[in-house]
KELOPA-907863 format. One line per 2 residues: number of its first residue (from 1); their letters; for each residue x, y, z of C-alpha. Coordinates in steps of 0.25 Angstrom, whole numbers, plus 5000, padded with zeros to 4 digits. Each point is the difference from the previous one (the first is absolute). Example, Ala and Ser with C-alpha at 12.3 -4.5 7.8 and 13.67 -1.06 7.14 Angstrom:
REM residues 2
1 = as = 5049/4982/5031; 5006/5014/4998 $
REM end
This chain:
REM residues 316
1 = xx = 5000/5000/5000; 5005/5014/4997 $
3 = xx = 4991/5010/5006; 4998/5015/5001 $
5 = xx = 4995/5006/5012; 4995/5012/4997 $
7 = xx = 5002/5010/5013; 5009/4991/5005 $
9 = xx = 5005/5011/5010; 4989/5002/5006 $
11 = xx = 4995/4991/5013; 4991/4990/4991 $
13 = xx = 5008/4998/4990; 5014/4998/5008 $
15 = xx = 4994/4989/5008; 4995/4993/4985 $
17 = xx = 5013/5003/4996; 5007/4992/5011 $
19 = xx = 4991/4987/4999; 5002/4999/4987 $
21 = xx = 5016/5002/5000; 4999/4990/5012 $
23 = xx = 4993/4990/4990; 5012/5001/4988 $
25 = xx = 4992/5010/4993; 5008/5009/4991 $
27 = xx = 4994/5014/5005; 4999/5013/4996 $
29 = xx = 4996/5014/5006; 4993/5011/4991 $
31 = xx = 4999/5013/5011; 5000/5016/4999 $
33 = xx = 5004/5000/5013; 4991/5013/5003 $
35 = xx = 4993/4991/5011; 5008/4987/5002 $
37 = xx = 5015/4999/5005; 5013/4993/4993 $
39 = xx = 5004/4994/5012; 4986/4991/4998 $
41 = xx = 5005/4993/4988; 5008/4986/5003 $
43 = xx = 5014/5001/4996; 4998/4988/4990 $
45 = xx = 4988/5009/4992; 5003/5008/4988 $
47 = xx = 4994/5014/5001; 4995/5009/4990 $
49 = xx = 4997/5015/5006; 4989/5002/4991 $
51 = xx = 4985/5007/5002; 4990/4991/4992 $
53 = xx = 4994/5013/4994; 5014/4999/4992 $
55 = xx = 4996/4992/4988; 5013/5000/4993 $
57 = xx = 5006/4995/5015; 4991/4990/5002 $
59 = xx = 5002/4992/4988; 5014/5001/5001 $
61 = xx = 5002/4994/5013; 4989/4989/4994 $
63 = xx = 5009/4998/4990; 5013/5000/5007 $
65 = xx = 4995/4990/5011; 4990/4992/4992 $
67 = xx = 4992/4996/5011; 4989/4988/5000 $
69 = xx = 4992/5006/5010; 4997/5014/5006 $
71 = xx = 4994/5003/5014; 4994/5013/4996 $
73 = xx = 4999/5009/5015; 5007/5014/4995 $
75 = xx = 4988/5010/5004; 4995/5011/5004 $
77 = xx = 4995/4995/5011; 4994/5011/5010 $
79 = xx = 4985/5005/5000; 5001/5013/5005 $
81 = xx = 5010/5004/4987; 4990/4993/4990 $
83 = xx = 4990/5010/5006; 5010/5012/4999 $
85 = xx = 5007/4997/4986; 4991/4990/4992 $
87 = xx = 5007/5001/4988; 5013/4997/5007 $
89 = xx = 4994/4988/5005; 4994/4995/4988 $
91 = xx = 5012/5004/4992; 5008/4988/5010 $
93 = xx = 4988/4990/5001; 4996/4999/4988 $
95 = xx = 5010/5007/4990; 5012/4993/5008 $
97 = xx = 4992/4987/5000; 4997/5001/4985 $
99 = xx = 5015/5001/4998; 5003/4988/5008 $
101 = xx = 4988/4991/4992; 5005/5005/4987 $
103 = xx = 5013/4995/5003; 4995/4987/5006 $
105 = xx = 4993/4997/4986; 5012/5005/4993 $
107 = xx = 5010/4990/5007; 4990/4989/5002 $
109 = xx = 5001/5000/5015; 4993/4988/5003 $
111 = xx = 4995/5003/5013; 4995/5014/5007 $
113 = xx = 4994/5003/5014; 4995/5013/5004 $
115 = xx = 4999/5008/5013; 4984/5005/5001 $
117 = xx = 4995/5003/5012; 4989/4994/5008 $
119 = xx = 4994/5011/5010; 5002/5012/4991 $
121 = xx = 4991/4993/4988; 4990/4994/5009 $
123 = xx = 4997/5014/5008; 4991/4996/5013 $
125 = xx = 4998/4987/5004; 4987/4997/5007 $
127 = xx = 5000/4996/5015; 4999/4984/5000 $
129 = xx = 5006/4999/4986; 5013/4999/4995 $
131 = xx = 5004/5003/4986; 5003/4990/4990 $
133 = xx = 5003/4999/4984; 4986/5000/4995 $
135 = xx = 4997/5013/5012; 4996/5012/4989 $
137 = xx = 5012/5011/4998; 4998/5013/5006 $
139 = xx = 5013/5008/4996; 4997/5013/5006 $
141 = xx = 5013/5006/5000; 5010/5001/4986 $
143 = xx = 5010/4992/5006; 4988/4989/5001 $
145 = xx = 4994/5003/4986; 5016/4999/4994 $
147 = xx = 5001/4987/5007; 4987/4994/4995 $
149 = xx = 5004/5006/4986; 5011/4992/4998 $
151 = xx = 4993/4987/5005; 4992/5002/4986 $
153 = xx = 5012/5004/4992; 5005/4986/5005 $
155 = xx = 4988/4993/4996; 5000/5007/4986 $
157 = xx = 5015/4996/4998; 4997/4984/5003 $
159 = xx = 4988/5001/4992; 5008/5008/4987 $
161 = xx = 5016/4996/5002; 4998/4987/5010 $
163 = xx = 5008/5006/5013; 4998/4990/5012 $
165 = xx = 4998/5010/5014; 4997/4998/5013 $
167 = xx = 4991/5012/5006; 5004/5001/5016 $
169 = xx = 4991/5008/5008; 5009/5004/5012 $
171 = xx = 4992/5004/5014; 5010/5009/5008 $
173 = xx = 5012/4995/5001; 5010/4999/5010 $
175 = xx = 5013/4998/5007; 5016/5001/4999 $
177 = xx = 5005/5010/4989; 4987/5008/5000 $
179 = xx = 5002/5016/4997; 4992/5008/5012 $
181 = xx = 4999/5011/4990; 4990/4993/4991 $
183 = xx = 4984/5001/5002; 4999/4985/5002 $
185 = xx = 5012/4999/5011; 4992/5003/5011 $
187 = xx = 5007/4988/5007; 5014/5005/4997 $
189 = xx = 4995/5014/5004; 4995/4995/5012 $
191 = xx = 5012/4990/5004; 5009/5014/4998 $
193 = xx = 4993/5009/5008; 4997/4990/5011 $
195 = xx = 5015/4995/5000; 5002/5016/5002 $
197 = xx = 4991/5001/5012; 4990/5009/4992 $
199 = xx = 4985/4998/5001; 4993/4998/4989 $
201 = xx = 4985/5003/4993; 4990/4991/5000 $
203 = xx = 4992/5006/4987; 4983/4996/5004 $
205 = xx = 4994/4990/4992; 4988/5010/5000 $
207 = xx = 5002/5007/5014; 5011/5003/5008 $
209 = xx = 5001/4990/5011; 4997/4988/4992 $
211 = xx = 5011/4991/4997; 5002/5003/4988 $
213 = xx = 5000/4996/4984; 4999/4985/4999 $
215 = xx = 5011/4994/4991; 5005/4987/4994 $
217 = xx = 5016/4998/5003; 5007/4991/4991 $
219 = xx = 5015/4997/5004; 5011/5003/4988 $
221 = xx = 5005/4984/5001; 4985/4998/4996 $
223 = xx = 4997/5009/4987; 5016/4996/4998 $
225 = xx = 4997/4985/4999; 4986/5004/4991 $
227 = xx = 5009/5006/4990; 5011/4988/4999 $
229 = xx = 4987/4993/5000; 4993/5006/4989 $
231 = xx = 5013/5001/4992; 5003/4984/5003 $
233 = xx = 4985/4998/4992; 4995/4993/5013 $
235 = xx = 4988/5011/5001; 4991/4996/4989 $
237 = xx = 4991/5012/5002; 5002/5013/4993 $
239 = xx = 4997/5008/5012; 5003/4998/5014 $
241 = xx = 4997/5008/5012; 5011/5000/5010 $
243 = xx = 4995/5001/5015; 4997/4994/5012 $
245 = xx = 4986/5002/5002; 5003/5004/5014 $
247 = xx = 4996/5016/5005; 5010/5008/5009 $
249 = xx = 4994/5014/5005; 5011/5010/4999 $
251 = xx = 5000/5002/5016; 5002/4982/5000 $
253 = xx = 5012/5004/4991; 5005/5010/5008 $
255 = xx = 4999/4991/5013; 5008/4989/4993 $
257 = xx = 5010/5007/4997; 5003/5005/5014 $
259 = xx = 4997/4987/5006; 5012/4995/4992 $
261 = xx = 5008/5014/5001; 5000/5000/5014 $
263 = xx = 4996/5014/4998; 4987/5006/5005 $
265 = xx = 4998/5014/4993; 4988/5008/5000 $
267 = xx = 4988/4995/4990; 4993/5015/4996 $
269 = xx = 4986/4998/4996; 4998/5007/4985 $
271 = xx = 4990/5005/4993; 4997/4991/4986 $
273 = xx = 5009/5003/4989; 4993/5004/4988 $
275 = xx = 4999/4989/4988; 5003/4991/5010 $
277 = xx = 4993/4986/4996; 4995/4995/5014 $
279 = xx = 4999/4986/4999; 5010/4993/4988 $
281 = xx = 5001/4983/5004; 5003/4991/4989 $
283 = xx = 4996/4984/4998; 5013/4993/5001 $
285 = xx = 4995/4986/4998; 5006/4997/4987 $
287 = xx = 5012/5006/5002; 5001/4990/5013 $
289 = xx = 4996/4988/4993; 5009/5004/4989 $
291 = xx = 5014/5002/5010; 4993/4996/5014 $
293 = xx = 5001/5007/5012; 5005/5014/5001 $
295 = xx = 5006/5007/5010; 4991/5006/5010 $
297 = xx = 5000/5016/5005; 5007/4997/5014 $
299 = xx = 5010/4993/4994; 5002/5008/4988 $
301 = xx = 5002/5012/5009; 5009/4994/5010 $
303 = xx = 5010/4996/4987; 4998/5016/4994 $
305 = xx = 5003/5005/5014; 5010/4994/5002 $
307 = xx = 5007/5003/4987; 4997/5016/5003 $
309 = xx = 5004/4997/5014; 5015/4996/4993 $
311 = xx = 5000/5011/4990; 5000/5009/5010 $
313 = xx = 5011/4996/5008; 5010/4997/4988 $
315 = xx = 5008/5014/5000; 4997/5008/4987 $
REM end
């Protein structure tokens, strides 16, 4: 296998980077660097600096690596920036994703998986229901409607050119590596400020006092193993959510997170932060008869803890 890992900087695609290395993979990293860090990229990777709206770029490290198969996670991956720079995000989502299919088609790259995302497409789940493939899209925000867009451009290249993919609908994932200057690091946000003796907010589900937005936490070795997975053809289904199916409020985060800290910080109730989804849980059960049991959220934050708690006290 020769695979290209696009964002292979950044947290996700790193840790896909790593497995596949560890399997005998030949690997290589396509990255702008804008979000994710050189220092992520094994030793044993080739790198290619190169932003995916750079067609010329993209098919020259397509053609200089030949790859066989391409983990597709380069993104514009925040909410908040969709909302303030559309175009932006649509010009990385879907023009940047584009390139990279275009290329795929023109290199006869015979597999591809793409990073979706789960609770930004679905929008508000129901209370006693949990979301899973056949749930009706509600992508209210750009970055969702990007996402979603390209889920058909994928659809649209296997039916006209015969590109095999893998769609994985990620839930919020977690753990070591995860940038806490990100809309979806809230766990590395909170592992930092706690780790700093510094309270944090607990944003209202609807009103302050309550304990918060309810979430599905997936742990980074999980959506990891889905991509080598998905890449190794042992998912047969097209799209994939990648979640637990269990809820964590954000004051239970916050109270695991000091239990295994060993630092108790004050937890401020907040008012509810606007476009905030207040209830995003995804249905897990393929994905765990696909790979079987995954790691649960005590232990998943004891391991991400852990890994802050030792970054912190390595001299910079």
């Amino acid at each position: 296998m020769r695979l290209l890992i696009t964002g292979g900087a950044g947290f996700i695609g790193s840790h896909i980077a790593d497995k596949a290395i560890a399997k005998g993979w030949d690997v290589a990293v396509l990255d702008s660097l804008v979000s994710g860090r050189r220092e992520n990229v094994p030793r044993d990777a080739n790198f290619f600096e190169c932003d995916i709206r750079d067609k010329t770029a993209v098919e020259k490290a397509f053609a200089t690596f030949r790859p066989t198969a391409v983990s597709h996670q380069a993104a514009q991956a925040s909410v908040a920036v969709s909302v303030r720079e559309p175009q932006m995000d649509a010009e990385v989502n879907i023009i940047g994703s584009l390139n990279i299919l275009t290329a795929c088609v023109a290199h006869s790259v015979d597999a591809l998986v793409f990073a979706s995302t789960g609770g930004a497409i679905y929008g508000e789940v129901p209370e006693g229901i949990r979301a899973g493939i056949d749930f009706s899209p509600v992508p209210i925000s750009p970055y969702a409607c990007s996402k979603f867009s390209v889920e058909k451009y994928l659809e649209c290249f296997r039916i006209e050119h015969g590109l095999k993919y893998t769609v994985l609908r990620y839930a919020n994932v977690y753990g070591p590596r995860q940038d806490p200057h990100g809309e979806a690091g809230v766990v590395a946000i909170f592992c930092n400020r706690i780790l700093a003796g510094e309270g944090i907010l607990i944003n209202a589900k609807r009103d302050v006092g309550d304990a918060g937005c309810i979430r599905d936490y997936v742990f980074i070795e999980d959506v990891a193993g889905a991509n080598i997975a998905a890449l190794e053809g042992s998912i047969p289904d097209r799209i994939l959510n990648v979640g637990t199916g269990q809820e964590t409020t954000t004051q239970q985060l916050a109270e695991i997170l000091q239990r295994e800290t060993g630092n108790n910080v004050e937890l401020k109730p907040h008012e509810k932060r606007a476009g905030d989804i207040e209830r995003s849980l995804l249905d897990g059960d393929r994905l765990i008869e696909l790979l079987g049991p995954l790691v649960d959220i005590e232990e998943g934050l004891t391991r991400t803890a852990e890994w802050f708690k030792q970054r912190l006290s390595v001299p910079s």
